[in-house]
C-alpha positions as CSV (number, residue, x, y, z in Angstrom):
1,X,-20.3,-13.3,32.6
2,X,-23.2,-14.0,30.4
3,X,-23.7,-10.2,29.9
4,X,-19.8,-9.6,29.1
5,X,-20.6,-12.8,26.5
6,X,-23.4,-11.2,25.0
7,X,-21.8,-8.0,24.2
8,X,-18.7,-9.2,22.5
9,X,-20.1,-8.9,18.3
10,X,-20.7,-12.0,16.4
11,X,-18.4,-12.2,13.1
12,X,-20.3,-12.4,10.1
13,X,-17.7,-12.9,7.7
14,X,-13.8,-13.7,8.1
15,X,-11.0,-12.7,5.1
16,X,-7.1,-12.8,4.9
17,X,-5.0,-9.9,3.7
18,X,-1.8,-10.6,2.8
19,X,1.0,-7.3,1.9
20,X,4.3,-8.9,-0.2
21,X,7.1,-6.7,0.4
22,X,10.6,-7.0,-0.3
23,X,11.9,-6.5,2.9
24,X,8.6,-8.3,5.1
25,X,5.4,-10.3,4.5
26,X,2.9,-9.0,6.9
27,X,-0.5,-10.8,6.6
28,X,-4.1,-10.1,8.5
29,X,-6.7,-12.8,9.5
30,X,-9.8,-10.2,9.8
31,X,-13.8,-10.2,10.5
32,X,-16.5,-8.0,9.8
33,X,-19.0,-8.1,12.8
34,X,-22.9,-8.5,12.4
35,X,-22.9,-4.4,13.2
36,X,-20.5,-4.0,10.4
37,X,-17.8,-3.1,12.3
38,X,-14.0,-4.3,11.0
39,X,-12.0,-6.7,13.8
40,X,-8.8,-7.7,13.7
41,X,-8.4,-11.3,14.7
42,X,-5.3,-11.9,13.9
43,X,-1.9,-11.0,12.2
44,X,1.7,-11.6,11.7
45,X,5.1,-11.0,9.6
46,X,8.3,-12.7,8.5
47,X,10.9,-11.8,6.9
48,X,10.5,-11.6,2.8
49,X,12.0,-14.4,0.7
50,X,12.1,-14.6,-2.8
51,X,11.2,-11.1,-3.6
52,X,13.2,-8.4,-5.1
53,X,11.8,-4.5,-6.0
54,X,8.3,-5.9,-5.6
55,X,8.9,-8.7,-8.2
56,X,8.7,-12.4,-7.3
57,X,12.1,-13.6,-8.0
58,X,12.4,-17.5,-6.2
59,X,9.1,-18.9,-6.4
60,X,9.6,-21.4,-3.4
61,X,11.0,-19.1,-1.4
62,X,7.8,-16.6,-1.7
63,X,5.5,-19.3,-1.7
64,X,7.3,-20.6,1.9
65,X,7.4,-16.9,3.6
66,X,4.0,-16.4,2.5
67,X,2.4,-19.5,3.8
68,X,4.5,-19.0,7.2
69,X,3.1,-15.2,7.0
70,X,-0.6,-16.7,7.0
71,X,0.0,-19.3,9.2
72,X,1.2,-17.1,12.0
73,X,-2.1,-15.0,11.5
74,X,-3.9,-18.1,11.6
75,X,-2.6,-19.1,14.3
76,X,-3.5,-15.8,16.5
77,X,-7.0,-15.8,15.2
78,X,-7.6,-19.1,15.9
79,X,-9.2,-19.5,12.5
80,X,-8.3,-20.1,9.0
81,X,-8.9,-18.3,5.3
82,X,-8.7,-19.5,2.4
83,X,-8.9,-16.5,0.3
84,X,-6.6,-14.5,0.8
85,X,-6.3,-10.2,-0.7
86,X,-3.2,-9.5,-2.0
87,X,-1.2,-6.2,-1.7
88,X,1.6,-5.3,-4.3
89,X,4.0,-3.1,-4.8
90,X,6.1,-3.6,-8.2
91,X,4.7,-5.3,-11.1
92,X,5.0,-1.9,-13.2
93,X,1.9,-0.3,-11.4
94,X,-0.1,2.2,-13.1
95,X,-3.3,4.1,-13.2
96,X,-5.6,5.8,-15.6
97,X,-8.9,7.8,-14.6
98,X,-11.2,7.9,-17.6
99,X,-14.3,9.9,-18.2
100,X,-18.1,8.7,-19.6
101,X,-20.8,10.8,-19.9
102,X,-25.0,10.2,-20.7
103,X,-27.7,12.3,-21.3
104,X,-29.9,12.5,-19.3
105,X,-32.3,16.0,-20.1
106,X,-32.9,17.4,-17.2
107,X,-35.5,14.6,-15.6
108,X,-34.9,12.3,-12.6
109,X,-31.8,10.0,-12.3
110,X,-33.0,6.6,-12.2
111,X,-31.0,3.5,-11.1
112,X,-31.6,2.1,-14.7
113,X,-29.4,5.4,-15.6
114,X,-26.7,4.7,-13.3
115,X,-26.7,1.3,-14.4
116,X,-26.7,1.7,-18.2
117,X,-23.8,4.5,-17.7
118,X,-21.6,2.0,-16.0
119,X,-22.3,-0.4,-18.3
120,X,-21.1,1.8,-21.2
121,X,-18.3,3.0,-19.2
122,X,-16.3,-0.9,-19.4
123,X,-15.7,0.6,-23.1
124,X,-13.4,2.8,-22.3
125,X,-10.9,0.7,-20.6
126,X,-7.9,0.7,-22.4
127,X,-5.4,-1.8,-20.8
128,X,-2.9,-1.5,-23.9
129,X,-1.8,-5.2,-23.2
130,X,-1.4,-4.4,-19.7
131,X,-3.3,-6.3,-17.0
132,X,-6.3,-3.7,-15.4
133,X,-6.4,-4.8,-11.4
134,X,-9.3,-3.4,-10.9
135,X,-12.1,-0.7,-12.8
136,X,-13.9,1.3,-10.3
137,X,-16.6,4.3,-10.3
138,X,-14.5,6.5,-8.6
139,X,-17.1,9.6,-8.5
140,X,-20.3,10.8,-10.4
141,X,-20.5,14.1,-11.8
142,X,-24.1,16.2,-12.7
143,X,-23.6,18.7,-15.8
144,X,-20.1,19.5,-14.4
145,X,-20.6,19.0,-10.9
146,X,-17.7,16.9,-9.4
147,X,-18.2,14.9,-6.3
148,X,-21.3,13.2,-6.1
149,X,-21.3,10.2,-4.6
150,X,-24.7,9.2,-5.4
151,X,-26.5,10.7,-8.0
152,X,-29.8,8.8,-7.8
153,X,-32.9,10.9,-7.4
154,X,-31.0,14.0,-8.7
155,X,-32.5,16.0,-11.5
156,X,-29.4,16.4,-14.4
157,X,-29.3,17.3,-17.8
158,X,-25.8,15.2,-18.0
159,X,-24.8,12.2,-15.7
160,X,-20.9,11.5,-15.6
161,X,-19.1,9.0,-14.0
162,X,-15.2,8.8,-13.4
163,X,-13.4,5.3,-13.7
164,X,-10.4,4.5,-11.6
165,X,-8.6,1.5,-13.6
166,X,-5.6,0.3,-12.1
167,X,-2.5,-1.6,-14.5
168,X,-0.1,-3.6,-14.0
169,X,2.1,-5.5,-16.1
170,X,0.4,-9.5,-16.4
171,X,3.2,-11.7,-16.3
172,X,4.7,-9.9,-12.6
173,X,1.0,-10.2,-11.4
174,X,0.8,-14.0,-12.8
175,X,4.2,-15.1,-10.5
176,X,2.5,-13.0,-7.3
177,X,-0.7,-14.9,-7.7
178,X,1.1,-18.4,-8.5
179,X,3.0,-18.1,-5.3
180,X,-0.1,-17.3,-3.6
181,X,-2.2,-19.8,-5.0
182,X,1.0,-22.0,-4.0
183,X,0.3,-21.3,-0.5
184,X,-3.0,-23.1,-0.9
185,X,-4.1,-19.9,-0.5
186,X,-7.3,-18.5,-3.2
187,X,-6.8,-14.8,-4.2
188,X,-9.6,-12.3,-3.7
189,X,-8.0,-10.0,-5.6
190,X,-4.6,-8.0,-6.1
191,X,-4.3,-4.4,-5.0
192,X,-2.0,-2.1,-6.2
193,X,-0.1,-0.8,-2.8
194,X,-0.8,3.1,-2.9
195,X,-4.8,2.5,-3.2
196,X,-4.0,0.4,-0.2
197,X,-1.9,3.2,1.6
198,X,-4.2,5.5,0.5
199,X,-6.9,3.7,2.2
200,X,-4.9,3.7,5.5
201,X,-3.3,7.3,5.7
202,X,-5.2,9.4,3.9
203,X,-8.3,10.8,4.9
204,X,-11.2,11.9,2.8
205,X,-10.9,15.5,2.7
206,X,-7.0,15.4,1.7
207,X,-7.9,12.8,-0.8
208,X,-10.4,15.5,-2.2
209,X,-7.7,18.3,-1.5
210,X,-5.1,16.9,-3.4
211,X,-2.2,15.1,-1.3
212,X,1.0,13.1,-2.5
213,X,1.5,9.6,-0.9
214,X,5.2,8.5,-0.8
215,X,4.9,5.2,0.2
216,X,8.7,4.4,1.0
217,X,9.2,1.0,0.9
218,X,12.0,-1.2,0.8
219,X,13.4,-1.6,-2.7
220,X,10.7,0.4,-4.2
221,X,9.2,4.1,-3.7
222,X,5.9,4.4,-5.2
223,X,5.0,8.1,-5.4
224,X,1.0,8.8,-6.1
225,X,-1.0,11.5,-6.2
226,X,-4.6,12.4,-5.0
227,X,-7.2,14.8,-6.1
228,X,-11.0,14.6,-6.5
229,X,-10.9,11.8,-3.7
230,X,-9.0,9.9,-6.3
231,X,-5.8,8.5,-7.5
232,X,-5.3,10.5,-10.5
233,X,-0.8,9.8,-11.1
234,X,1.5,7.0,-9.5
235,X,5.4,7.0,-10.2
236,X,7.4,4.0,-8.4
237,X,10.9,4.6,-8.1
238,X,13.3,1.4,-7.7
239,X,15.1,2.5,-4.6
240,X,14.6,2.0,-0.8
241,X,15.3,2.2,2.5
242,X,17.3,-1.0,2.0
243,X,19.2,1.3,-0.4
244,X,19.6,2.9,2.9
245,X,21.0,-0.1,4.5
246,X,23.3,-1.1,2.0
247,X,24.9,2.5,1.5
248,X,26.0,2.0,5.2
249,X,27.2,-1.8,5.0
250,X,29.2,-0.2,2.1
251,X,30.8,2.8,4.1
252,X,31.5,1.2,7.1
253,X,32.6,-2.7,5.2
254,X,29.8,-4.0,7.7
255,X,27.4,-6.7,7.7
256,X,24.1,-5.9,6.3
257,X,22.2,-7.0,9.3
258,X,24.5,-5.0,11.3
259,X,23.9,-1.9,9.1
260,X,20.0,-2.8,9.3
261,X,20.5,-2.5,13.1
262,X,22.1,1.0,13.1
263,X,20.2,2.5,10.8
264,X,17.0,1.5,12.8
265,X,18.3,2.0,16.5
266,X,21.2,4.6,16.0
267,X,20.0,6.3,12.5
268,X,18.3,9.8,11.8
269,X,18.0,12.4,8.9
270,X,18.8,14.8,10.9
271,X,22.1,15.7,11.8
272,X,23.4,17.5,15.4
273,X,26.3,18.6,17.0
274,X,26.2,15.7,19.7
275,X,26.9,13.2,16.8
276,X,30.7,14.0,16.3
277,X,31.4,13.2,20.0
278,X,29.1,10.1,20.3
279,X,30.5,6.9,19.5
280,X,28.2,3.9,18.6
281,X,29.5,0.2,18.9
282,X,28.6,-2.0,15.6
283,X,28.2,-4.8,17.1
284,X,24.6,-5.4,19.8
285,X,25.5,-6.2,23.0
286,X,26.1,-9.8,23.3
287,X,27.3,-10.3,20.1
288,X,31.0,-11.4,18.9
289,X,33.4,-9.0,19.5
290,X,36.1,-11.4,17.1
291,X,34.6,-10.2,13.9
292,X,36.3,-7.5,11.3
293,X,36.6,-3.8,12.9
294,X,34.1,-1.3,10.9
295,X,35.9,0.9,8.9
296,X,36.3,4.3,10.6
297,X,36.0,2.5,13.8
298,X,38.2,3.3,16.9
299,X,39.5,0.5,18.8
300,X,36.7,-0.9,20.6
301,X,34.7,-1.2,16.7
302,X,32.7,2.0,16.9
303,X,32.0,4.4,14.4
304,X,31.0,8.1,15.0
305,X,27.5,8.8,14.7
306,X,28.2,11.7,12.5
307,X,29.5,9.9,9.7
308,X,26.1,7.5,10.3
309,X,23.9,10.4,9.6
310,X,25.6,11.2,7.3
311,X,25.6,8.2,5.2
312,X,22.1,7.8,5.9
313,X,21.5,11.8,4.6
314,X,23.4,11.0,1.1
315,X,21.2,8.2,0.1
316,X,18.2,10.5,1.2
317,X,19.1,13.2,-0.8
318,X,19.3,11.0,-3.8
319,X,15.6,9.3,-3.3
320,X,14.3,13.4,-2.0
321,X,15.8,14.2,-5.8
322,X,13.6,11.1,-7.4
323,X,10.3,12.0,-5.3
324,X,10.5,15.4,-6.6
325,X,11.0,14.6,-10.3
326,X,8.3,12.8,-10.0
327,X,6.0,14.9,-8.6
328,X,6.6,17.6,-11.2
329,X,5.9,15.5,-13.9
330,X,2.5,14.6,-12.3
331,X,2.1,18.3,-11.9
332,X,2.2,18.6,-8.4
333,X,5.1,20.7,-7.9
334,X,3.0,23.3,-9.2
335,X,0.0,23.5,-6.2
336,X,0.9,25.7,-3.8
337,X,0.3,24.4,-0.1
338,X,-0.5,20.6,-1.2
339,X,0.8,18.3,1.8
340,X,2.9,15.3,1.2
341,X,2.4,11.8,3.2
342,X,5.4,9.4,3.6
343,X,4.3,5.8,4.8
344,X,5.9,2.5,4.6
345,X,8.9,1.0,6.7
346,X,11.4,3.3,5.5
347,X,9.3,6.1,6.9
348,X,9.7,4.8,10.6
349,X,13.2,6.6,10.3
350,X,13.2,9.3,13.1
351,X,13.4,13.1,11.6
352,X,12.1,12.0,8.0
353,X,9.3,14.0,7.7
354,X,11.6,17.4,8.9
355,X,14.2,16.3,6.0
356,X,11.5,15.4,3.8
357,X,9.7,18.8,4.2
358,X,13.1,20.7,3.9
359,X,14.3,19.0,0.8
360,X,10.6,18.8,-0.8
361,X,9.3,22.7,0.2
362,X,6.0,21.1,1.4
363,X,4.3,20.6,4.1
364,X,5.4,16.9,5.3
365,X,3.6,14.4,7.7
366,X,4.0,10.6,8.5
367,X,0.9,8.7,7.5
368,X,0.0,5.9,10.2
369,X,-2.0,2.9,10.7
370,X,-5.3,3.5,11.4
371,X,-7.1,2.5,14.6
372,X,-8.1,-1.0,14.0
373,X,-10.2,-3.1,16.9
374,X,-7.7,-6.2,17.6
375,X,-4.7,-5.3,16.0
376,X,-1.3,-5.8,17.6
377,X,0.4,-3.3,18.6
378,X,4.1,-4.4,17.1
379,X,1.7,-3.8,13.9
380,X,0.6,-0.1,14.2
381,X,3.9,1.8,12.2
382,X,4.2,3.3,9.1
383,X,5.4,0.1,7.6
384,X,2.5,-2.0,8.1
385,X,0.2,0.7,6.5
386,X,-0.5,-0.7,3.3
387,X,-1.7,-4.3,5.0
388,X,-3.3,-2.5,7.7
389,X,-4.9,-0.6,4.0
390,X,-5.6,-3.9,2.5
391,X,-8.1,-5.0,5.1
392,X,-9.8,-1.9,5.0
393,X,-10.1,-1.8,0.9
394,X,-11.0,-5.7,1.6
395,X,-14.1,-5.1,4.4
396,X,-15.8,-1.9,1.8
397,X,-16.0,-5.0,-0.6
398,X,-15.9,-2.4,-3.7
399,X,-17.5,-2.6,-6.8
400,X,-15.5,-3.4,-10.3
401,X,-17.7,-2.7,-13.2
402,X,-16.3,-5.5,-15.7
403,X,-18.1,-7.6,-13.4
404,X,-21.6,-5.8,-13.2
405,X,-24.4,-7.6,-14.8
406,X,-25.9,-5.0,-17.5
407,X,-28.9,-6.9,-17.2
408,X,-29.5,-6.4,-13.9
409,X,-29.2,-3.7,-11.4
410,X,-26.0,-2.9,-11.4
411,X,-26.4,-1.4,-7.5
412,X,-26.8,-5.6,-6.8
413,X,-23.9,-7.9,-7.3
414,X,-24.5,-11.6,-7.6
415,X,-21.9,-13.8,-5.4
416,X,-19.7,-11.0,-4.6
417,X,-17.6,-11.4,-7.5
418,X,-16.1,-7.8,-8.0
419,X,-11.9,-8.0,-8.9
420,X,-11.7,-11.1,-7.1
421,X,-13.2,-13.8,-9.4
422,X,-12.1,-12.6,-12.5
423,X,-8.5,-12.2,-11.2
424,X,-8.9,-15.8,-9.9
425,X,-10.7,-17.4,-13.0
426,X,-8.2,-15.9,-15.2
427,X,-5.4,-17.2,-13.3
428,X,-6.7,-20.7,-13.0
429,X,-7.8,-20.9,-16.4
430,X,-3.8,-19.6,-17.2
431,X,-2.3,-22.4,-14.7
């Protein structure tokens, strides 16, 4: 026993993630181990209150499902946080990758010269009264050269550096963090939701590639691209797989619950010609038979699984149609062969990726959750992606240069400030 003791790694630090969605909130109680390893100690969801299309809409509402969202974490972990990182998936999202340059003539790259670059590169941020989430050396390039990670000890005649900046709009971000904070909870630092997802599903090569993420949420579809191992173009689109759900509660004059039910146990994207003869009852066994018949329904109040599908298909083709606006206007229409990710809840619905890929002309796939020591297995679906993400993003502890010290080496960061405190500052000082 004391040898089975011994073994199990000693948690060196312990942080909360929390993902507010408008159809869950999922949060994470997590640990990195002395060996640097990421453990899951505990996690747990709830329905979402007080959230609509990613925007927080009934501040005591969010604040109460995000405490209970925490707590039920806590609770598994055995342990509490007090800061908590925050994923989000409204709040006008929106990137911009900018591009400094130094010279450097041809001699040794220094530290000093990765510092100063950095240093002049918190210049170029150019928020345009929009609140920047995070600033982040995204990739260094050497006299054209893209993709170095590290370019100390090179020889260059030109250093570059690309800067990931994510926007958002500041009041949307403000009410997030306030119902947060509500939740006597401190925020680490908001996260826009496809860095998160992109974190989770996407592996370094397609990053580099070039891949689309649809993250298909519940009231909102964030479409983002990847190239360079970088975002480079994000496009949300206010609809969802609740869309989904309502579309049938309408064409059947159902509950939404009920329609919730369907789509999830008796729902597909693809159709076959079994569904015209198989009947499915609206109401789950046990439940009262007294209520309204569905429209359509046959005597005993079920409705053909046909005119399900096909309900669920309609409302598809209509997001499909957004998804690939979007990606020609990003340009990605245009790459031949580029692969396209969905994630997020509304991605769990079976024969997505086949429609997807038939209505897109790309190569589709279903991004997943990512092994993770200790996580639950309810937990490991598409829709608990960007939190699963979010812990990830949260354990590489990344580096934002508007809170580099110039005057130091910027390779060392005093108190581990990075987005977090100024995010939190800013916010207290606001409040």
């Amino acid at each position: 026993m004391a040898g089975a003791r011994s073994s199990t790694p000693r948690i060196s630090r312990v942080f909360g993630a929390v993902n507010i969605g408008s159809f869950r909130i999922s949060a994470i109680v997590a640990g990195i181990s002395d060996v640097g390893d990421v453990v899951v100690l505990g996690s747990g969801h709830r329905a979402s209150q007080g959230v609509r299309r990613g925007y927080v809409t009934d501040m005591t509402a969010a604040t109460y499902a995000i405490r209970d969202a925490i707590d039920r974490a806590e609770k598994m972990a055995d342990t509490s946080v007090q800061r908590v990182w925050i994923g989000c998936s409204g709040a006008g999202l929106a990137c911009q990758v900018a591009e400094v340059d130094a010279e450097i003539g041809g001699r040794r790259i220094e530290q000093e010269d990765i510092d100063e670059l950095l240093s002049s590169a918190r210049d170029v941020i150019r928020p345009d009264g929009r609140m920047v989430l995070h600033a982040q050396p995204a990739q260094y390039r050497l006299d054209g050269a893209h993709g170095v990670a590290n370019p100390r000890g090179l020889h260059a005649e030109r250093l570059g550096v690309d800067i990931h900046i994510m926007l958002a709009d500041g009041a949307p971000i403000r009410n997030l963090t306030e119902a947060v904070q509500s939740a006597h909870l401190e925020v680490e630092a908001v996260v826009g939701s496809p860095v998160a997802a992109g974190h989770a599903c996407l592996s370094p090569e397609e990053r580099d590639l070039g891949v689309a993420l649809v993250e298909f949420g519940a009231e909102v579809t964030n479409v983002a691209i990847y190239s360079q191992g970088m975002l480079t173009g994000l496009t949300s689109i206010p609809m969802g797989s609740a869309d989904v759900t309502d579309a049938i509660a309408s064409a059947f004059g159902i509950r939404r619950f009920q329609a919730e039910r369907l789509k999830c146990v008796n729902g597909s994207a693809l159709a076959s010609p079994a569904d015209h003869r198989e009947m499915i009852p609206v109401n789950a066994p046990g439940e009262e038979e007294t209520g309204p018949i569905a429209r359509h329904a046959d005597d005993k109040n079920r409705i053909p699984r046909a005119e399900l599908i096909a309900v669920i298909t309609g409302q598809l083709g209509t997001l499909m149609e957004e998804v690939n606006k979007a990606l020609k206007a990003m340009r990605f229409n245009g790459q031949r062969g580029k692969q396209v990710v969905f994630t997020g809840g509304g991605a769990e619905l079976v024969g997505l990726a086949d429609y997807a890929q038939a209505a897109l002309g790309k190569p589709v796939r279903i991004g997943r959750v990512p092994h993770l020591n200790g996580l639950a297995e309810a937990h490991v679906k598409p829709g608990f992606s960007t939190l699963a993400g979010l812990v990830l993003y949260a354990s590489a502890d990344p580096i934002d240069i508007r809170t580099l010290n110039s005057r130091r080496q910027l390779s060392v960061r005093s108190e581990r400030m990075g987005t977090a405190g100024r995010i939190y500052r800013a916010f207290r000082q606001y409040f």
